[in-house]
C-alpha positions as CSV (number, residue, x, y, z in Angstrom):
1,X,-73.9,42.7,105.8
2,X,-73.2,46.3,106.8
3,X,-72.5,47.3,110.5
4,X,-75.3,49.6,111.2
5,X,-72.9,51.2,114.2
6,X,-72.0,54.7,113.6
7,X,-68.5,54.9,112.7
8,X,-66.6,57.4,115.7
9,X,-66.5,60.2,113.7
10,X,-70.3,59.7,112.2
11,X,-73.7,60.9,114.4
12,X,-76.7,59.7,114.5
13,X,-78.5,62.8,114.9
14,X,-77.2,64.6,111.9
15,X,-79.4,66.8,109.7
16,X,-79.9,65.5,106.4
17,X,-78.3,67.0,103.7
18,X,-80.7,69.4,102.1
19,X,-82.0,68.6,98.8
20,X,-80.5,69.9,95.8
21,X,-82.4,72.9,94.0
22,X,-84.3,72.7,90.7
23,X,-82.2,73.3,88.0
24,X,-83.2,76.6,85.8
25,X,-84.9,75.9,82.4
26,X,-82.7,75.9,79.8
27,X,-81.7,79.3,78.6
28,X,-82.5,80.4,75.1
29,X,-79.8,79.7,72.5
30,X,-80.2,81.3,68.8
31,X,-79.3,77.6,67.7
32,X,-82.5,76.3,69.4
33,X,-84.3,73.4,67.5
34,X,-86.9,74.4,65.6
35,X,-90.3,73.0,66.5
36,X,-92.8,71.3,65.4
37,X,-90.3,68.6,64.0
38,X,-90.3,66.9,60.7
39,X,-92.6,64.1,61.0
40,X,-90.4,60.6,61.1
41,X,-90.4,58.4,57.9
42,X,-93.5,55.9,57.7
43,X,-95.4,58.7,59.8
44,X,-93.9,58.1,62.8
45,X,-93.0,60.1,65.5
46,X,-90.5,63.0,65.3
47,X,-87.2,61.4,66.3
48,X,-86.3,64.2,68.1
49,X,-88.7,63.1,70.3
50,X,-87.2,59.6,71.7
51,X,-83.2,61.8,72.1
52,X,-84.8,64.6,74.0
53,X,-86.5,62.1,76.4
54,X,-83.3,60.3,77.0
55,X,-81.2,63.0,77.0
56,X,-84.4,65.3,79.2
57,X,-87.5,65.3,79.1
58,X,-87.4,68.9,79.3
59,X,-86.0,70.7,76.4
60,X,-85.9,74.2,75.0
61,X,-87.1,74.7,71.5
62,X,-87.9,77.6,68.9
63,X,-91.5,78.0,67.6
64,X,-93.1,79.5,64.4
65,X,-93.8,82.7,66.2
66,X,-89.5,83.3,67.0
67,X,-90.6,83.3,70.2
68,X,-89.0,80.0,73.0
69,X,-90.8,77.5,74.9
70,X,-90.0,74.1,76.9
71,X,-91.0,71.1,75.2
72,X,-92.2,67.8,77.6
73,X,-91.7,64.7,76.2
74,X,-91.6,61.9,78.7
75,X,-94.9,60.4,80.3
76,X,-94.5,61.5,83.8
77,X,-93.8,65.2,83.0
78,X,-96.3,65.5,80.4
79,X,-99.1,64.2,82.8
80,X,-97.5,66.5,85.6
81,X,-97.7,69.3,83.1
82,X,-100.8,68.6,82.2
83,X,-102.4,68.4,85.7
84,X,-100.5,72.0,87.0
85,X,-103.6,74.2,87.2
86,X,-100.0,76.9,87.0
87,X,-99.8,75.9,83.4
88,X,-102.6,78.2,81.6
89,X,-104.3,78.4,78.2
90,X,-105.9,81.5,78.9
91,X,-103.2,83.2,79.8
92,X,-102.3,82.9,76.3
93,X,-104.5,86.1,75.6
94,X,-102.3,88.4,78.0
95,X,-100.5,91.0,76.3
96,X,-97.0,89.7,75.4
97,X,-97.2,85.9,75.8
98,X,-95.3,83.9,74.1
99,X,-97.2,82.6,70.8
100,X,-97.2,79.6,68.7
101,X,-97.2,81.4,65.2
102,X,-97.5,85.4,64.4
103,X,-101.0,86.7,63.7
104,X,-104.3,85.9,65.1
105,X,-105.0,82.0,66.3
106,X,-107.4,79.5,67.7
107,X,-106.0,80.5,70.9
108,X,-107.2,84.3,71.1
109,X,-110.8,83.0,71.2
110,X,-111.6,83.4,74.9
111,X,-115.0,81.6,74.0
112,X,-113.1,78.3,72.9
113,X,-113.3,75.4,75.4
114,X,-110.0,74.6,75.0
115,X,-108.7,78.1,76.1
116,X,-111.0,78.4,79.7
117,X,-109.7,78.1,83.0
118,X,-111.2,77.2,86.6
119,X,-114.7,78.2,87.3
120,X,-116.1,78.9,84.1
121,X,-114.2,76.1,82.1
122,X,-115.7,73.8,85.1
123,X,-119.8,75.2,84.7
124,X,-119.4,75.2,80.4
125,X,-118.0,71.4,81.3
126,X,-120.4,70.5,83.4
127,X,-123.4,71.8,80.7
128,X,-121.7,69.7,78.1
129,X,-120.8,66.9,79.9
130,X,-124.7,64.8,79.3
131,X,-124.1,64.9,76.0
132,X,-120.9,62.9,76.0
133,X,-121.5,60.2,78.7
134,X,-120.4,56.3,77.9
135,X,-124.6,55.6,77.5
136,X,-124.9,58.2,75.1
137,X,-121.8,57.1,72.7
138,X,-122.7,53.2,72.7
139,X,-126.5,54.9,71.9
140,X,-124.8,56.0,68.5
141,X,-122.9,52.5,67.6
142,X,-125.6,51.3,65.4
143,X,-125.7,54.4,63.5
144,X,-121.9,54.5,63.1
145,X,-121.5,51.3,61.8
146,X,-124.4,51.9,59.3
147,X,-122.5,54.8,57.9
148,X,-118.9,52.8,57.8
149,X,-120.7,49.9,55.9
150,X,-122.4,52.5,53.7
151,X,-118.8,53.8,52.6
152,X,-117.1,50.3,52.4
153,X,-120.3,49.7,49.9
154,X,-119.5,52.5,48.0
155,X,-115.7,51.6,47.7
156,X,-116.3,48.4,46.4
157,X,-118.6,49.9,44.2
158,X,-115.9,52.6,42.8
159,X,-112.7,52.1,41.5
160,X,-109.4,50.6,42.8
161,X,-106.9,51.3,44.0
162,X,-109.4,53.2,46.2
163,X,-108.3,56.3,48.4
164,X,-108.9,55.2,52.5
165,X,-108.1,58.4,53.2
166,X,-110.4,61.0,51.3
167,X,-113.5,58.1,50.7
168,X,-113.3,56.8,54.4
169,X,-111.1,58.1,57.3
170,X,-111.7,61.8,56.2
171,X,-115.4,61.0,55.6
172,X,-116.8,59.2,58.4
173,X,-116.1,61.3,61.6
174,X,-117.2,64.5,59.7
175,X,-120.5,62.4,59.1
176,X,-121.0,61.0,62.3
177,X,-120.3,64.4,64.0
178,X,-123.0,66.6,61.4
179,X,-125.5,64.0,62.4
180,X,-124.7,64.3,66.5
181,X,-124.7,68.4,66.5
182,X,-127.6,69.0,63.8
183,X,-125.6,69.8,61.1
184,X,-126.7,69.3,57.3
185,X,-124.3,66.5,56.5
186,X,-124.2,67.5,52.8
187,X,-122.2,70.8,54.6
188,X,-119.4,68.7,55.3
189,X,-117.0,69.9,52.4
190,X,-117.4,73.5,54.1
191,X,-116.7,72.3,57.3
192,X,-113.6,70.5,56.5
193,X,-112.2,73.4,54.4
194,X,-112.9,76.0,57.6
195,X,-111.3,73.0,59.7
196,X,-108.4,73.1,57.8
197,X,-107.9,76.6,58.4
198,X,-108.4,76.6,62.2
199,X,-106.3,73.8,62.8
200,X,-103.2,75.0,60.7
201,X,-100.3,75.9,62.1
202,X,-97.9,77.0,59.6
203,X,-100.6,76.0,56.6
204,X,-102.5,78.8,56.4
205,X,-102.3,82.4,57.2
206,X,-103.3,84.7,59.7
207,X,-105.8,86.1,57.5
208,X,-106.8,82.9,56.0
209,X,-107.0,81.8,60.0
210,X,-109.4,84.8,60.8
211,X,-111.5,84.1,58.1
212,X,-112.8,81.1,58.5
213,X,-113.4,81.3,62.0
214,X,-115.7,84.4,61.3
215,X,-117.4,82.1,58.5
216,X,-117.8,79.2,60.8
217,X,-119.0,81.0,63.5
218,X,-121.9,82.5,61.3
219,X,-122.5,79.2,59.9
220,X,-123.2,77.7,63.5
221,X,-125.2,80.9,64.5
222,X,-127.3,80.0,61.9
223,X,-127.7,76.4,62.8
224,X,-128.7,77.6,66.4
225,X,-131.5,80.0,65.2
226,X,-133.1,77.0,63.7
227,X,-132.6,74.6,66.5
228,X,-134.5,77.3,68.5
229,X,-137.4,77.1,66.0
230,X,-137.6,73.5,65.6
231,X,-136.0,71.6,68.4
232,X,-134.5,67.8,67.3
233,X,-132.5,65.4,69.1
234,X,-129.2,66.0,68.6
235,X,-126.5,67.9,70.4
236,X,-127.5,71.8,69.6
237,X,-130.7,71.2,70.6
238,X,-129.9,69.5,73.8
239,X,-126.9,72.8,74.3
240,X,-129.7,75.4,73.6
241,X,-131.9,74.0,76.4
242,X,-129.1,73.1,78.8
243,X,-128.9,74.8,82.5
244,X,-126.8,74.5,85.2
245,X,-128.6,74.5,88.9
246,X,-131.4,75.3,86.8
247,X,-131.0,79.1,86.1
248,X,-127.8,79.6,84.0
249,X,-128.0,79.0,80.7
250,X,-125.3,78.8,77.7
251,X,-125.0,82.3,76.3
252,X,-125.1,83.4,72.7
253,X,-121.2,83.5,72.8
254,X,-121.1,80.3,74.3
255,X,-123.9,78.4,72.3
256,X,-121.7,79.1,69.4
257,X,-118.2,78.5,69.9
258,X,-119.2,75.4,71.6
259,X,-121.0,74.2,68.2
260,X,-117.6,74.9,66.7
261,X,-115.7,73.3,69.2
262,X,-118.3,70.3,68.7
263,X,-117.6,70.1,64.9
264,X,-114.1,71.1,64.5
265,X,-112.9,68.9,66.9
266,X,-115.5,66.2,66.9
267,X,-114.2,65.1,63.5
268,X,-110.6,66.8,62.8
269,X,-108.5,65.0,65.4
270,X,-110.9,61.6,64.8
271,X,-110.1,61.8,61.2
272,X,-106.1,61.8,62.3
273,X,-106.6,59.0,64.5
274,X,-108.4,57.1,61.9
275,X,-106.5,57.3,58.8
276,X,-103.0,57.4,60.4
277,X,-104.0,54.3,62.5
278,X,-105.1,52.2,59.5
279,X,-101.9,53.3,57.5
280,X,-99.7,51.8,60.3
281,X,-102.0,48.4,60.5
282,X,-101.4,48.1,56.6
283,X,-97.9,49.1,56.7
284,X,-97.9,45.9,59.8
285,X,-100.2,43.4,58.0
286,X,-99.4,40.9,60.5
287,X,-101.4,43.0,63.0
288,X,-104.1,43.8,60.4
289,X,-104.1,39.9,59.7
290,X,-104.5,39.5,63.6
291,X,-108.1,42.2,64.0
292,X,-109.5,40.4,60.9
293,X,-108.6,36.6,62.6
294,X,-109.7,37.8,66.1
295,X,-112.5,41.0,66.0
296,X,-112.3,40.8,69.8
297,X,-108.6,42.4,69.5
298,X,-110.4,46.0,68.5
299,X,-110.7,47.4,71.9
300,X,-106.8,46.7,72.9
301,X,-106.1,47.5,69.1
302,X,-107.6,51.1,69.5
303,X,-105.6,51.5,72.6
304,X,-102.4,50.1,71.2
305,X,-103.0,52.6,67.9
306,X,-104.0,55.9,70.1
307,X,-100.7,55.4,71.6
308,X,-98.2,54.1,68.9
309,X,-100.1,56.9,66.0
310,X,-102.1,59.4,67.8
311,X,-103.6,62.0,65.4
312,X,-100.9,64.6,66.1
313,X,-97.1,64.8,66.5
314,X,-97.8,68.6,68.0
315,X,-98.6,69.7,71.9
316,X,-100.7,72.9,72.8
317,X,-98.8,75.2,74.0
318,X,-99.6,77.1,78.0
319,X,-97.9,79.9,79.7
320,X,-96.6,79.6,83.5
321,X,-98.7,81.8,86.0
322,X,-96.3,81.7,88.3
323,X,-93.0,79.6,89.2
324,X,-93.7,76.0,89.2
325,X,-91.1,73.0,89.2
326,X,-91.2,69.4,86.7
327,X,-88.9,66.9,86.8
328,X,-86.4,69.2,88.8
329,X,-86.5,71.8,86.3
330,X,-87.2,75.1,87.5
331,X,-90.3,77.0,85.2
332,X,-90.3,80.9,85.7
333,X,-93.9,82.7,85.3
334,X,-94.4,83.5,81.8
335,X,-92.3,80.7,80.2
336,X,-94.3,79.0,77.4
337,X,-95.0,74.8,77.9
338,X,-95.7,72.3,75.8
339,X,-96.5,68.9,77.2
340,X,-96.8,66.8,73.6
341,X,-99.2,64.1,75.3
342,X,-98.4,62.1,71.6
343,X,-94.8,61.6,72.7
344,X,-95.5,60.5,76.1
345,X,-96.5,57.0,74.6
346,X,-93.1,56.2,73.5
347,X,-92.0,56.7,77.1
348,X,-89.8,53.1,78.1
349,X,-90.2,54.0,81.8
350,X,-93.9,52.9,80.8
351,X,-93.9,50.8,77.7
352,X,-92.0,48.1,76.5
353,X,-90.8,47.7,73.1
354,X,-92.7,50.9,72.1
355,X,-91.1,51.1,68.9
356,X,-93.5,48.2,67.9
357,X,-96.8,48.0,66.8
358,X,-98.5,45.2,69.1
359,X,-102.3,45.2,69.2
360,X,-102.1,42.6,72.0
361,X,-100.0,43.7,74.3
362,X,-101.6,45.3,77.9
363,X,-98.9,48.2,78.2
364,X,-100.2,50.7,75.8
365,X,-100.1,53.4,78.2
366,X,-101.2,57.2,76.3
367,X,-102.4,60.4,76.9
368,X,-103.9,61.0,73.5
369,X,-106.9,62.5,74.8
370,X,-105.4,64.8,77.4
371,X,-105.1,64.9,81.4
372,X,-106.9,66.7,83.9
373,X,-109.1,69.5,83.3
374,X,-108.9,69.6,80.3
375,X,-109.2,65.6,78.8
376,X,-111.3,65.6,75.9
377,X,-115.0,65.2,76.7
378,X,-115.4,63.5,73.8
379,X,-113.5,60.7,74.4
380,X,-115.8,57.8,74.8
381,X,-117.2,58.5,71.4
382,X,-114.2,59.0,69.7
383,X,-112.7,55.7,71.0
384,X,-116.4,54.5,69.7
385,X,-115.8,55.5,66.8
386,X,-111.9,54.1,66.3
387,X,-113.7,50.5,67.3
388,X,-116.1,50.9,64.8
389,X,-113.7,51.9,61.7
390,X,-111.2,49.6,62.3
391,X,-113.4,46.9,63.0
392,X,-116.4,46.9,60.0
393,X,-113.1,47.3,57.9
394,X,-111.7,44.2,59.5
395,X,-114.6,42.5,58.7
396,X,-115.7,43.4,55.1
397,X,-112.6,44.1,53.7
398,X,-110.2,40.9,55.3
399,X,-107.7,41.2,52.2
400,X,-107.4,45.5,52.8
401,X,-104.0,46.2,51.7
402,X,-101.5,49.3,50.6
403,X,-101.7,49.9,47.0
404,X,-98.4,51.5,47.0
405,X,-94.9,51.0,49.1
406,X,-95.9,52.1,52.6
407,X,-92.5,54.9,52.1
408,X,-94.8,56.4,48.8
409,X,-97.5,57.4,51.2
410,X,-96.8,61.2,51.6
411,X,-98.0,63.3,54.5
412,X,-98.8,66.9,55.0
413,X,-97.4,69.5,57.2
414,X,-98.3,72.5,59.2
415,X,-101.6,71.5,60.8
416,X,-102.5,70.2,64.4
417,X,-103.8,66.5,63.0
418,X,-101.4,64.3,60.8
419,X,-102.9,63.1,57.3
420,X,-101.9,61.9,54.1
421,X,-102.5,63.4,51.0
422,X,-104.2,60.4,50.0
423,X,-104.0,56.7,51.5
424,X,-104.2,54.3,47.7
425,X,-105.2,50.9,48.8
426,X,-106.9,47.8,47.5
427,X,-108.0,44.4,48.5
């Protein structure tokens, strides 16, 4: 046991030693790593990922653009990052900030949810936020798992092997989401192809970029002139009429990048989770054997899947306002961040074994959705619709396996949401 008397040349009323300052971020190197990363084989996470979080959390890496940024990786700092009102989307728009990719983006577009801070990001928030409460997504269960067993007839109808990806995954969300805005669903080839665009990173170009944004803004202008004529029950409609306090409505602006919002990423990131989930049940058919033996398993299954294959190996990027601190690293105003909430889940201060695919286990601790302001409002009904895919598959198709080596699956590059080029399977 130790002596708690102070030794004769020790005081009791010492000041403690002050605490050491945040180290600086990490200076720019030409040699930086260039990010995004490669995807890891079987679709998994970059492995750049799991050395930067051991070696810190808080790395310095090269973007598209040329320009720098500091990449988070571990849990805790992504959530912190995350939550630091200092770390800005809209300050993405001021002159010289440092940019994902050269040319025009999805983050230029003041009108976008996803690039709004404080009090106006708070009101459009608050308009929207009736449309997505948990009442509201279990209200559009039945409907979603008509449409899921509508495909599943169709693919035993059609050929095998069949492709999960462009006859299922890519097809349900983009269906589900037509029929919640207001949009015709026969549209839905348009509004994957203008998705594709908006979403890319490096896989299409600036103009290409422009372009369909222009196209799909037009498109939902349209759609809104009609809901104005003849009101329906579906999202537009309930946008058009919706106030705040009673005197503010959405404004034309608004009304219309919010119906993009609504479609574009109502479906894109959903179609990620989807098909990238089921590839790495497949590839694990001991855990697919487990949700077809035990259909109760779905809810911790979508949990285990949104962390161990979220839709996206990539983080949004957000400027510094003004000096901030995270995980004893010193941030400068102006420094680009990137919290990449789909690396957080790999975190083994959080998870254990979280290199394995277990759809029982109680840890399965992500972010895939977001933190803080800016968590996805439609998460309820996106984790609706995970249950619903994985589970009608589970049940109707018990025997759903790969129709090719899981290492034959190939997947595609340069946008926001992971996918294959096709997912061959049979049963």
């Amino acid at each position: 046991m130790t002596d708690p008397t102070p030794s004769p040349t020790s005081t009791s009323t010492s000041a403690p030693a002050p605490a050491p300052a945040p180290a600086p971020a990490p200076a720019p190197s030409p040699t930086l790593p260039q990010y995004p990363f490669p995807v890891g084989p079987f679709a998994e996470p970059p492995e750049e990922y799991a050395a930067l979080r051991a070696q810190c959390p808080i790395s310095r890496v090269r973007l598209p653009s040329g320009d720098s940024a500091l990449l988070v990786t571990g849990y805790d700092e992504v959530v912190a990052a995350m939550a630091d009102r200092r770390l800005s989307r809209a300050a993405l728009r001021e002159p010289g900030a440092v940019r994902t990719v050269k040319g025009e983006d999805f983050s230029d577009n003041p009108y976008n949810l996803l690039n709004q801070e404080g009090a106006e990001h708070a009101r459009l928030r608050r308009l929207i936020a009736p449309a997505f409460t948990p009442r509201k997504a279990e209200k559009w269960r039945a409907r979603v798992e008509e449409i899921a067993h509508e495909l599943i007839d169709r693919l035993e109808a059609g050929p095998r092997p069949a492709d999960l990806h462009h006859d299922f995954a890519a097809v349900l969300p983009v269906w589900v989401i037509c029929e919640m805005v207001g949009a015709p669903v026969e549209d839905r080839d348009r509004l994957h192809r203008w998705t594709e665009a908006l979403v890319s990173i490096t896989a299409h170009s600036p103009e290409e970029r422009l372009a369909a944004r222009e196209e799909s803004a037009a498109y939902v202008a349209g759609l809104i002139a009609e809901r104005r004529r003849n009101p329906s029950d579906d999202l537009l409609s309930t946008l058009i009429a919706a106030r705040d306090d009673d005197n503010d409505r959405l404004g034309e602006r608004e009304l219309v990048w919010l119906g993009i919002n609504l479609l574009v990423a109502g479906h894109d990131t959903t179609v990620g989770a989807v098909v990238r989930s089921l590839y790495q049940l497949l590839r694990h058919p001991g855990q697919w054997r487990l949700l077809t033996e035990d259909p109760e398993l779905v809810t911790a299954a979508t949990e285990e899947l949104l962390r161990y294959a979220p839709p996206s190996e990539i983080g949004f990027l957000r400027i510094a306002t003004e000096e901030l601190e995270i995980a004893g690293t010193r941030i400068a105003p102006g420094e680009g961040v990137i919290p990449v909430m789909h690396a957080a889940g790999r975190d083994t201060r959080h998870v254990g074994r979280p290199e394995e695919l277990d759809i029982t286990r109680s840890d399965a601790v992500h972010v895939a959705f977001g933190h803080g302001t800016h968590y996805c409002p439609g998460a309820g009904v996106a984790r609706m619709e995970l249950q619903v895919a994985f589970g009608v598959l589970a049940r109707r198709l018990p025997t759903l396996r790969l129709a090719v080596p899981p290492e034959e699956v190939r997947w595609l590059g340069g946008l926001l949401t992971l996918r294959p080029e096709s997912l061959p399977v049979t049963w």
